[in-house]
KEKE-3310 file (N, C-alpha, C; in steps of 0.2 Angstrom, whole numbers, plus 5000, padded with zeros to 4 digits):
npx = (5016:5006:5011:5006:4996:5006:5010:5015:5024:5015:5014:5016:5011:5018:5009:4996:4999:5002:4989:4980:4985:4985:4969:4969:4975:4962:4952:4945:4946:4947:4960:4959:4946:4949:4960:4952:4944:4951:4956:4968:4976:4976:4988:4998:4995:4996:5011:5015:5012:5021:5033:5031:5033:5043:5049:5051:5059:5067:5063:5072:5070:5071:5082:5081:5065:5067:5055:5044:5039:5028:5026:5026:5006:5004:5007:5022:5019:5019:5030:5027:5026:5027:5020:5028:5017:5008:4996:4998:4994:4992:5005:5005:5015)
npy = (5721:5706:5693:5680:5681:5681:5678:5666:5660:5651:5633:5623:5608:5598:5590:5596:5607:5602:5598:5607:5617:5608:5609:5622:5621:5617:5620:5636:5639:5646:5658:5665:5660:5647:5646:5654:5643:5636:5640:5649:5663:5671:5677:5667:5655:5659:5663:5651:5645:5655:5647:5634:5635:5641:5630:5620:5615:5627:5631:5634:5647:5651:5665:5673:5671:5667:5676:5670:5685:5691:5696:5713:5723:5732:5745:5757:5773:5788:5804:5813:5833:5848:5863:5879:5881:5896:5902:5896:5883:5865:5854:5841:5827)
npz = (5100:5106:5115:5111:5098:5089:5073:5060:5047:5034:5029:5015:5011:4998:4990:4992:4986:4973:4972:4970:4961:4949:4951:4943:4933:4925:4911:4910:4925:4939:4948:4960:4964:4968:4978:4986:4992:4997:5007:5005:5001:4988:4980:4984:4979:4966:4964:4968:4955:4946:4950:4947:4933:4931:4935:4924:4910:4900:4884:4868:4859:4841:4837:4826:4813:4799:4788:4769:4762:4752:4733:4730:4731:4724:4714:4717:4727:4717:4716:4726:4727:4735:4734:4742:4758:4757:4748:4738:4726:4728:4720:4709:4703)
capx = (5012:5005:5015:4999:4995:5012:5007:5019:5019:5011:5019:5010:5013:5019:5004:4990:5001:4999:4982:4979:4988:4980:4963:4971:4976:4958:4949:4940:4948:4949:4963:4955:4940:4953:4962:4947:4940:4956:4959:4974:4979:4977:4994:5003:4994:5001:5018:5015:5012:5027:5037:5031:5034:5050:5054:5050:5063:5066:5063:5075:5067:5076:5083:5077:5066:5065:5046:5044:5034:5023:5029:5020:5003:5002:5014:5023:5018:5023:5034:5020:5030:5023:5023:5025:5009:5003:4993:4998:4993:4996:5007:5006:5015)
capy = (5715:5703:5686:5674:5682:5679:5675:5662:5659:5644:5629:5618:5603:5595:5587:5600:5611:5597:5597:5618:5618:5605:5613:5630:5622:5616:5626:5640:5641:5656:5656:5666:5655:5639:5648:5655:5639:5631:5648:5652:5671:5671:5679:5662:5651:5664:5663:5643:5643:5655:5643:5628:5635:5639:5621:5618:5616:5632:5631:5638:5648:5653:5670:5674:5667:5672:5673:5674:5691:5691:5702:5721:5720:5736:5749:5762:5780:5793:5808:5822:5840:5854:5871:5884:5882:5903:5906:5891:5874:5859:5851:5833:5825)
capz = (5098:5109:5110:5109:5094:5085:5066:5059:5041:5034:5026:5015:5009:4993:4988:4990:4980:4967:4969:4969:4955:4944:4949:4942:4925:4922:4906:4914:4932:4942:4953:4965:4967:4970:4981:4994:4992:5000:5011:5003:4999:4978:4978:4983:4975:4960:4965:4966:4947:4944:4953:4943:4927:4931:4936:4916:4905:4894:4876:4864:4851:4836:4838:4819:4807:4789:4784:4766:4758:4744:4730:4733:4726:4721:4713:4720:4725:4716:4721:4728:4727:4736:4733:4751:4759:4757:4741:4731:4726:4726:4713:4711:4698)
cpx = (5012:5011:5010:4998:4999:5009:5014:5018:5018:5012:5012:5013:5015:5012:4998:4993:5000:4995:4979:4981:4984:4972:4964:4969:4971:4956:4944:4942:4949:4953:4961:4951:4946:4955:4958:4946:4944:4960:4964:4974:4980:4984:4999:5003:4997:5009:5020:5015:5017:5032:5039:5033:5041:5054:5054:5056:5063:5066:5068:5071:5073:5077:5079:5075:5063:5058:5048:5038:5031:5024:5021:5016:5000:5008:5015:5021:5019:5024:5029:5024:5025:5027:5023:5019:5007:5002:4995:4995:4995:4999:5008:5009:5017)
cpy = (5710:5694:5680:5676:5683:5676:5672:5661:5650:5640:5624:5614:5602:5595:5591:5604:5609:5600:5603:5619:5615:5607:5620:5629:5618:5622:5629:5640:5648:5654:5658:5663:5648:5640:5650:5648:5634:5637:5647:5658:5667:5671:5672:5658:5652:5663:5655:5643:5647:5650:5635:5628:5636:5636:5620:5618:5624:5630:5639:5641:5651:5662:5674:5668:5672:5671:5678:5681:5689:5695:5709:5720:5726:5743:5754:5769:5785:5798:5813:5826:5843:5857:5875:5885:5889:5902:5904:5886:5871:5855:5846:5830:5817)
cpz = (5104:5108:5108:5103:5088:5078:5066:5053:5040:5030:5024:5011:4999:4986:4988:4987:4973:4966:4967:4962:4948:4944:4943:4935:4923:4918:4912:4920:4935:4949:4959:4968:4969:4977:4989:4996:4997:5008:5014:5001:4991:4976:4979:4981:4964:4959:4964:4958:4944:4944:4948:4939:4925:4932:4928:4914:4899:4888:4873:4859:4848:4838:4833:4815:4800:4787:4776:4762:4753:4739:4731:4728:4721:4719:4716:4721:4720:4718:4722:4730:4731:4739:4741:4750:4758:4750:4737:4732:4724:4722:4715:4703:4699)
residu = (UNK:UNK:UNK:UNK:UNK:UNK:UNK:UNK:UNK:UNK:UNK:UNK:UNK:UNK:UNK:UNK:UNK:UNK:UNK:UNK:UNK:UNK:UNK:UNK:UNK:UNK:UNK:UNK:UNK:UNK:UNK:UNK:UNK:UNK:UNK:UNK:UNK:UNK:UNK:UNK:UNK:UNK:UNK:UNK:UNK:UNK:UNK:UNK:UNK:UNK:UNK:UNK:UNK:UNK:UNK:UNK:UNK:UNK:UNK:UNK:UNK:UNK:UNK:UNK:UNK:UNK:UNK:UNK:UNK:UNK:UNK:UNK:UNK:UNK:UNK:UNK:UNK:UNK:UNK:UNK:UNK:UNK:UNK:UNK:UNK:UNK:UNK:UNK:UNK:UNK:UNK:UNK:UNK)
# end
């Protein structure tokens, strides 16, 4: 590889990550389009918003909650027998 042509990766500020981001979290955004629009790679404007959200505080849900049923609204089956399938039928009682 040439050394003039050395890529380096690319460091972006505080602040326009702010602002990338609060574009994102508009209704209706496509990070895609934010992202060219500012020509950044989608993918790390993606890893930006993991990042954020992982800065968040986790919420505890509850491990279980009890919801309650409604009694059954209809009665149960009854027991259906059946005869070996060759050359018999059905019995249902």
């Amino acid at each position: 590889m040439n050394e003039s042509k050395k890529k380096t990766r690319r460091r972006y500020g505080a602040e326009l990550k702010q602002q990338i981001l609060a574009e994102c979290a508009e209704p209706g955004a496509s990070v895609a389009s934010i992202a060219l629009s500012h020509g950044i790679n989608a993918n790390v404007v993606h890893k930006w918003r993991r990042q954020a959200c992982g800065a968040l505080p986790a919420i505890q849900a509850p491990a279980f909650v009890p919801l309650p049923l409604p009694p059954a609204a209809c009665a149960p089956a009854p027991d259906i027998r059946t005869a070996p399938w060759r050359h018999h039928r059905l019995d249902v009682t």
